[in-house]
KOLPA-259961 format. One line per 10 residues: their letters; for each residue x, y, z of C-alpha. Coordinates in nm, 2 decimals. Example, Ala and Ser with C-alpha at 12.3 -4.5 7.8 and 13.67 -1.06 7.14 Angstrom:
<sites>
as> 1.23:-0.45:0.78  1.37:-0.11:0.71
</sites>
This chain:
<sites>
xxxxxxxxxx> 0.00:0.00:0.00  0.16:0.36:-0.10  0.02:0.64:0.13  0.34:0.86:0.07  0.22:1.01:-0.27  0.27:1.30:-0.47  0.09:1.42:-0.79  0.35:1.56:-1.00  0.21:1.82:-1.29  0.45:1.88:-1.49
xxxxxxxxxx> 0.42:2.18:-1.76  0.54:2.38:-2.05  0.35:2.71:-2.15  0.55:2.80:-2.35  0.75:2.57:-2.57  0.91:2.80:-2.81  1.07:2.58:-3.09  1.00:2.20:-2.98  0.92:2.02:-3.31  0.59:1.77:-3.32
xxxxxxxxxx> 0.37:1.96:-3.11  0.04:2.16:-3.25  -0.10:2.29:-2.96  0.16:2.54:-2.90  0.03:2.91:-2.81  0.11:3.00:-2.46  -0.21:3.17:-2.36  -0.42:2.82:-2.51  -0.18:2.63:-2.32  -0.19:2.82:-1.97
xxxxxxxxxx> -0.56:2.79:-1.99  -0.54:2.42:-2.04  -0.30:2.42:-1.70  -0.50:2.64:-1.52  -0.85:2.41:-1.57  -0.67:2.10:-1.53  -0.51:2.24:-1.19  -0.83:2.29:-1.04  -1.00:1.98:-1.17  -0.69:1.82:-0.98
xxxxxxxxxx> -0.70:2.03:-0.67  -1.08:1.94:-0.65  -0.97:1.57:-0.57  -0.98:1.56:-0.19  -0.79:1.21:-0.21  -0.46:1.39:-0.39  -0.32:1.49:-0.03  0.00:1.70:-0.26  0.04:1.80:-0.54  0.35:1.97:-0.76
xxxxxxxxxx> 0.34:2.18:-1.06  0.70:2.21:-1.24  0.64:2.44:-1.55  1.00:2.47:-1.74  0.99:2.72:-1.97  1.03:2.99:-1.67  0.67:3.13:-1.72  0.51:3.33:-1.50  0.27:3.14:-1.25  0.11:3.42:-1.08
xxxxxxxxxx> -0.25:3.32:-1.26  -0.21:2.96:-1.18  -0.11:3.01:-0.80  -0.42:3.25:-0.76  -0.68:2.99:-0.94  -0.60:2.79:-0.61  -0.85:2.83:-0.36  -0.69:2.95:-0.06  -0.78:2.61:0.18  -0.62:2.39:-0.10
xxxxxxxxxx> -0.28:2.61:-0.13  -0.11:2.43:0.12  -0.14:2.09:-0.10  0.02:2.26:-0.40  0.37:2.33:-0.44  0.48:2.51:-0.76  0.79:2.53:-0.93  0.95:2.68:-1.20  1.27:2.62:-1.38  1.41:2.67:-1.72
xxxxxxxxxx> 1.56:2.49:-1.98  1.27:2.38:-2.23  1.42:2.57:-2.50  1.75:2.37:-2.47  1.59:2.08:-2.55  1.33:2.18:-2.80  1.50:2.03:-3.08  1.50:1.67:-2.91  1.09:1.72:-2.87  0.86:1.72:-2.50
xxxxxxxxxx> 0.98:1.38:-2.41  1.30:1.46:-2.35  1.23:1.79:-2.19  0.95:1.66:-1.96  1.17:1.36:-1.86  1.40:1.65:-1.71  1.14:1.86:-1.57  1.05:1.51:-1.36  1.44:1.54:-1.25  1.44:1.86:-1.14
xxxxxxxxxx> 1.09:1.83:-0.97  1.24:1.52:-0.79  1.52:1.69:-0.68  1.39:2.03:-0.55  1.04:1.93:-0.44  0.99:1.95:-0.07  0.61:1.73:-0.11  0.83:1.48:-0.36  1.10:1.43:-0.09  0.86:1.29:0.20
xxxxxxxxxx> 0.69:1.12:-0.04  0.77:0.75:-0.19  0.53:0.73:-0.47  0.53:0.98:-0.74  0.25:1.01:-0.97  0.30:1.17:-1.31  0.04:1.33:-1.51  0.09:1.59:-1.80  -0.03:1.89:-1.65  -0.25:1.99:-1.93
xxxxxxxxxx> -0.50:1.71:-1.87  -0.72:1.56:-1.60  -0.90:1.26:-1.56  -1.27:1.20:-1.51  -1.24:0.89:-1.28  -0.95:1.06:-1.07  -1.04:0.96:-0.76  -1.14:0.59:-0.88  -0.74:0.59:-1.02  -0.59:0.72:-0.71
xxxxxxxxxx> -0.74:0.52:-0.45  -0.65:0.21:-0.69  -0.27:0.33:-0.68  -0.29:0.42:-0.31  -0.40:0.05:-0.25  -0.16:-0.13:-0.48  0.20:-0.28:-0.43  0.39:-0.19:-0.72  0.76:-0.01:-0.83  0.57:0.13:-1.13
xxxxxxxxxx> 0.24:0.13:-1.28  0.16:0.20:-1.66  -0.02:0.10:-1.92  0.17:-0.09:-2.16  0.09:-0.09:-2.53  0.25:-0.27:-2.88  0.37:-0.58:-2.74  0.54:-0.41:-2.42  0.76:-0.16:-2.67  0.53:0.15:-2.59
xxxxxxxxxx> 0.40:0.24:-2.21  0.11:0.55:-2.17  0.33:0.86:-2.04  0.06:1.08:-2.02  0.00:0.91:-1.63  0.21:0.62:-1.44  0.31:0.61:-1.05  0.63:0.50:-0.97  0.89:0.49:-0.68  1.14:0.75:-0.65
xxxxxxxxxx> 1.40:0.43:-0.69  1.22:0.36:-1.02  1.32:0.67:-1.21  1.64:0.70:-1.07  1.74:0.33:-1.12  1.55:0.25:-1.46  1.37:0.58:-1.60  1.64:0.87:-1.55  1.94:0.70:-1.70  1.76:0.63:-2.02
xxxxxxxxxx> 1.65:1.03:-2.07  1.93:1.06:-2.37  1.84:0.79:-2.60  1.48:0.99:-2.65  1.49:1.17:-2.93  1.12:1.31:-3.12  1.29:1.38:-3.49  1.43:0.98:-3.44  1.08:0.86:-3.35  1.24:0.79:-2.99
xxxxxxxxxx> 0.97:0.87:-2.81  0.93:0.94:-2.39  0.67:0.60:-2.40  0.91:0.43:-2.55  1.21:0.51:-2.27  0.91:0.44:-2.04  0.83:0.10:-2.15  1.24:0.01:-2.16  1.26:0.14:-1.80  1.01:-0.11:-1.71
xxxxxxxxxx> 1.16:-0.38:-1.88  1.47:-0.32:-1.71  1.33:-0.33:-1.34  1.14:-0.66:-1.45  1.44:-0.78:-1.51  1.58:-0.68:-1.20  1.26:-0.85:-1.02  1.09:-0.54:-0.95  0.70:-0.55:-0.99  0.51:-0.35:-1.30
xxxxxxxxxx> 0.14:-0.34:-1.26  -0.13:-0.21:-1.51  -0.36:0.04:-1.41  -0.63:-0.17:-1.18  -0.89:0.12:-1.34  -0.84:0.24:-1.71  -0.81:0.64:-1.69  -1.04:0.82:-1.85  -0.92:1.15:-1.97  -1.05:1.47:-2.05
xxxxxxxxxx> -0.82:1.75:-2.25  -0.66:1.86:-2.60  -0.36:1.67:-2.71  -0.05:1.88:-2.75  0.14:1.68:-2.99  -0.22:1.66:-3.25  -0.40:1.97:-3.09  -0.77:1.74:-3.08  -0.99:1.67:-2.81  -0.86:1.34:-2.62
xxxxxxxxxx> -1.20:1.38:-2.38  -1.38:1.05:-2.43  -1.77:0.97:-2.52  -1.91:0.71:-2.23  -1.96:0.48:-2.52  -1.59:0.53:-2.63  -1.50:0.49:-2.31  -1.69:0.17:-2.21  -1.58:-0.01:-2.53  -1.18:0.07:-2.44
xxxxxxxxxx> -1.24:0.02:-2.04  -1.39:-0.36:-2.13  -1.05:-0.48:-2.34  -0.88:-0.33:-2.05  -1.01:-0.59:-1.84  -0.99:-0.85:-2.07  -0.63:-0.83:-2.12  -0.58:-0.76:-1.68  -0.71:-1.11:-1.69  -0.50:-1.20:-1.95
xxx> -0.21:-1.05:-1.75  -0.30:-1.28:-1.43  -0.30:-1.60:-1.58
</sites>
């Protein structure tokens, strides 16, 4: 069971240069992080939550959209340094956002579970998805896709041990313009731990999301039909994961 968790957000308003992304005006983008935020800080079960935003932006807005009784469960920071890697994609810079959130984050230090989500988007099952994590045993949880080769980045929970053992180290071979993406450097990381003996678990809950992609700037915010139809081959293949 992981109580020690932390909700990492991470962010980039505005991402200047980085190549394969659509959605890429900063005041489209800022609003995405500011509804998502409060969908997130709505979630009584998320006891902390960080925001890292690396392209240095300004988060006055997003500090004031916190209601002042739910301030004390947010921590933001802010760092720079997007730019510098805008010609490798947003894989490779949010893998080093997550590094510099680990290691200035006074929440992420006390904390032994880390739960990543791209900042931008929500879930409509949050609580559902958290209280799943919060009762698993696990060194990382994902969702693992094209015959383990490709794990969901958008959301996984892992030990701190995990990305600095497995996830970290493997932050150079991403590369967007080489079709090296952050899911893949994901699913190796796992890989690696299994190997190692460390325990992967799928999602006991499919997330169900609701936002606007940044890489294809569409709607990602599921139908209940949609939704139904993906969250029942998500139980087939748990079963199929047991056996």
């Amino acid at each position: 069971m992981n109580n020690g968790m932390t909700i990492l957000l991470t962010a980039t308003i505005n991402p200047g240069n980085t190549i394969m992304m659509m959605r890429k005006d900063p005041v489209e983008r800022m609003n995405d992080y500011e509804k998502a935020l409060c969908e997130w800080v709505r979630v009584s079960h998320v006891a902390t939550i960080v925001f890292c935003e690396n392209s240095g932006a300004d988060l006055t807005n997003l500090k004031r959209a916190v209601s002042p009784d739910a301030a004390s469960r947010v921590e933001f920071l802010s760092v720079s340094g997007a730019e510098a890697g805008s010609a490798k994609g947003k894989g490779y810079c949010e893998l080093g956002t997550i590094d510099l959130a680990i290691q200035n984050s006074s929440f992420i230090d006390k904390s032994d579970v880390i739960v990543k989500c791209t900042g931008r988007l929500s879930l409509e099952n949050t609580i559902r998805v958290i209280e799943q994590i919060r009762c698993s045993s696990f060194d990382v949880m994902c969702t693992l896709r094209n015959y383990l080769s490709f794990a969901d980045s958008r959301i996984f929970a892992a030990t701190k041990e995990f990305y600095a053992q497995y996830l970290m180290p493997l932050r150079e071979i991403v590369d967007d313009s080489k079709e090296v993406y952050f899911e893949h450097a994901l699913a190796a990381a796992v890989g690696g731990a299994l190997r190692d003996r460390k325990r992967w678990r799928p999602f006991p809950v499919l997330p169900r999301w609701q936002g606007i992609s940044g890489t294809h700037g569409r709607s990602i915010t599921e139908s209940a039909a949609t939704y139904a139809r993906r969250a029942l081959y998500h139980r087939i293949s748990l079963a199929v994961y047991k056996r």
